[in-house]
N, C-alpha and C positions, 0 to 999 in steps of 0.2 A: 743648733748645729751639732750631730754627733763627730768626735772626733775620731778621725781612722784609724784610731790604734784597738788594740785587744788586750785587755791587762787578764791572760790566762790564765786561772784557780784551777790546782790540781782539784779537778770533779770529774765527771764520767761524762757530765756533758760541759759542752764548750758551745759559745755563743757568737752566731759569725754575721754578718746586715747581709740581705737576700738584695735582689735586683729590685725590689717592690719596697725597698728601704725599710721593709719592718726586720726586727731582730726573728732570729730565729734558730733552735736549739737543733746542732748537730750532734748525734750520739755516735762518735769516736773516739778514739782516745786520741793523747791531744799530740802525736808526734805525723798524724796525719788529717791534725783540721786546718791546716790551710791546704788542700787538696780543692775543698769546693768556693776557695777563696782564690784560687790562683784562676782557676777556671772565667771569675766575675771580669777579669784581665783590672782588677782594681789595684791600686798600691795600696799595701797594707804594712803596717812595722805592730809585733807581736813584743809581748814584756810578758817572762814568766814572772808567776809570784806564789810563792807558798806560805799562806797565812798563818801558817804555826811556827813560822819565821819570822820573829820580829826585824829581823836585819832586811830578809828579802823584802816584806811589808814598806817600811819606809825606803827601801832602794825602788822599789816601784814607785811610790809616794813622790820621790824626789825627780824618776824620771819623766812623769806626766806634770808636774807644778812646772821642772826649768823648760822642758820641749814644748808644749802645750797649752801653759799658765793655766793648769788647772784640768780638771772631767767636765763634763755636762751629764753624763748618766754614766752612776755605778749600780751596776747589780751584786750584789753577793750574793753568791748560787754555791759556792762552797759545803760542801758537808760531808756527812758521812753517817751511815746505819750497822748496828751489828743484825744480821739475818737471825730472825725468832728463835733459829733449834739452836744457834750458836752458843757452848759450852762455859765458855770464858767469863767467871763470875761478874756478879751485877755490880758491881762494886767498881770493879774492874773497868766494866763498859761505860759507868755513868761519867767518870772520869775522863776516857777515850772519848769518849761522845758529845761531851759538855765542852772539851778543850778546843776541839774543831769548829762545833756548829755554834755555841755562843762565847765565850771565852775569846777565840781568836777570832770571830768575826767583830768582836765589839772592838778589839785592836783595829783592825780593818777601817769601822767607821772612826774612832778616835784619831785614824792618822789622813785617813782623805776626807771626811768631812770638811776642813775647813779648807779645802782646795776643790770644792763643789763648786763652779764658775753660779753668776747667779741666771734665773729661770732653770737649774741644773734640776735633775729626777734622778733619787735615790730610789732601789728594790731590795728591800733583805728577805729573800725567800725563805719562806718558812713553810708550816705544814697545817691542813686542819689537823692532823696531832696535839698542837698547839693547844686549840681548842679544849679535845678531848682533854688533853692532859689536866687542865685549867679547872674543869666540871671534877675530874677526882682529886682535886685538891681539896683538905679541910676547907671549911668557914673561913677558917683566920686568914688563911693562905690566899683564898680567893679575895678575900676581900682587898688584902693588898696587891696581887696583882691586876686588882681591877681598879686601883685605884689614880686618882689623878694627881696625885701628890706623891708617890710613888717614885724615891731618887735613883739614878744609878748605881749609888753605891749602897744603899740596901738593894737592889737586886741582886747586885753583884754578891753580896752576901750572902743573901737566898739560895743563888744557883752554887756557891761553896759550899752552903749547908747540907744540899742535899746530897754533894757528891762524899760529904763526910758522913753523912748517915747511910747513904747507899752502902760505903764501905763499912760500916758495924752491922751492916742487917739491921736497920733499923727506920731507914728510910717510909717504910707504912705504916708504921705505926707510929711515926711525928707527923702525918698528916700527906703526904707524896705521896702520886701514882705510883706504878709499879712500871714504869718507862721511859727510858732513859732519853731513846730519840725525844720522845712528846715533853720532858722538861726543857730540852734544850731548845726546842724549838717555841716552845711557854716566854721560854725568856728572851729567844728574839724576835719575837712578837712584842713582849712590852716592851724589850729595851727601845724598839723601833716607835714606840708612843713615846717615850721618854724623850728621845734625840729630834723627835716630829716637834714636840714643845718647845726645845730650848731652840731650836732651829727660830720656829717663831719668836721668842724672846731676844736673841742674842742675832738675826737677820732676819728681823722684820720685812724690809723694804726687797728682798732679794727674790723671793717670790718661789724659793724650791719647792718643791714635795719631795716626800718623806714616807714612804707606806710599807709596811708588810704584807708577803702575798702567800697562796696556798697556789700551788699549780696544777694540782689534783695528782694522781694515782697515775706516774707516768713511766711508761716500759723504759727501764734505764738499768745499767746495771746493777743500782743499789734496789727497785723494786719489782724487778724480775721480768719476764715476759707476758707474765699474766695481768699486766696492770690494764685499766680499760684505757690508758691516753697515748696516742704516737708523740715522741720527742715534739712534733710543729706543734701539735695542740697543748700540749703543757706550756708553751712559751706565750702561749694568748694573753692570758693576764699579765703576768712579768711584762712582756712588751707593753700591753696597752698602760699599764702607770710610767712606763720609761717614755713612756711618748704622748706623755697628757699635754694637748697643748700649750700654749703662754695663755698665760693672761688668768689662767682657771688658780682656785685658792683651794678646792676640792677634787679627790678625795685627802688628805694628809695627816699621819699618823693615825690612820685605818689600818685596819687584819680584810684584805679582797681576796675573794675567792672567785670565782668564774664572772671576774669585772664585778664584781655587787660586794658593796662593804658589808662584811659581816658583824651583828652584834656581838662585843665582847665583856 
């Protein structure tokens, strides 16, 4: 059972249930997305939350656990890009960049994870960036974030690493890409392997999943109008892991890209 609230992330898109009860990505900004929700004649109750807010984070946290006893599906859709020609040094953006899309989204799962109702479906949208970013990392690099023993708090080190080598210039030649969006989204890809694991260790019996997804190249305002996907079609994967039925143990703490687990 989804519950009928909206826990709204400042993003460019905002996520609202269609009549056909699949989720589906409206691209407006968010002082007019309940426009296509007033319309459904549904009751809806909306919670802003700004994830680089630790106060607003758990003031959401606390008002979905006492109203609700909990989520059943959290998507983190969250983020943010600096545009290629943008001027504003690397160092600069890795910082910017890192503290939105994986810094404050790991806050995010840190404080609603353990208010995931059980059968509940986590999404941490991520990017095949990811991917790429992963392939130009050294040997060494990769091999730790491919690895299955790989804890949260060496990631979390990892992704401070890089944001302090970014800022010396120095970030390529310790073994980093040269992109900022594709680390950050590196690492909420694994972190979201990491959280898939302990999930299983620590709620066995509860039966959630847990996955990272890629929602392809979609016209938004962060990747312009040229992208080949409309807002509904970027929502296909995202929805189909938030809505994988009971009873299924796969896919979880997968990297899905157009529904099909990608090798990482």
């Amino acid at each position: 059972m989804l519950t009928n609230v909206l826990p709204f992330q400042f993003t460019q898109q905002d996520f609202y249930e269609c009549e056909d009860n699949l989720l589906s990505i409206c691209q407006i900004k968010l002082h007019l997305s309940l426009v296509p929700i007033k319309a459904l004649a549904l009751q809806w109750c909306t919670h802003c939350l700004d994830i680089n807010d630790p106060a607003s984070v758990r003031c959401a946290r606390d008002f979905f656990k006492e109203k609700y006893g909990g989520l059943d599906v959290l998507i983190n859709n969250a983020a943010i890009a600096f545009k290629v020609a943008d001027s504003t040094p690397f160092g600069i953006q890795a910082e910017v960049t890192l503290r939105t899309n994986f810094f404050a989204t790991r806050d995010m799962c840190n404080e609603f994870l353990p208010i995931i109702k059980p059968g509940g479906r986590v999404v941490n949208v991520s990017s095949v960036m990811s991917s790429f970013a992963l392939k130009n990392c050294s040997s060494e690099l990769q091999a730790r974030f491919r690895s299955d023993d790989i804890t949260e708090e060496e990631l979390v080190m990892l992704m401070e690493k890089f944001v302090q080598e970014a800022q010396k210039g120095e970030h390529t030649q310790k073994g980093w890409p040269n992109t900022a969006y594709g680390v950050s989204k590196l690492g909420l890809t694994v972190l979201s392997r990491i959280e898939a694991r302990r999930l299983r260790k620590e709620r066995p019996g509860d039966q959630i999943l847990l996955n990272a997804c890629c929602p392809g190249w979609v016209r938004t305002d962060m990747a312009g109008p040229n992208a080949t996907k409309s807002p509904d079609e970027g929502a296909v994967t995202p929805v189909y892991l938030a809505l994988l039925p009971p009873g299924v143990s796969e896919p979880h703490g997968q990297f899905v890209s157009e529904k099909q687990v990608q090798v990482w």
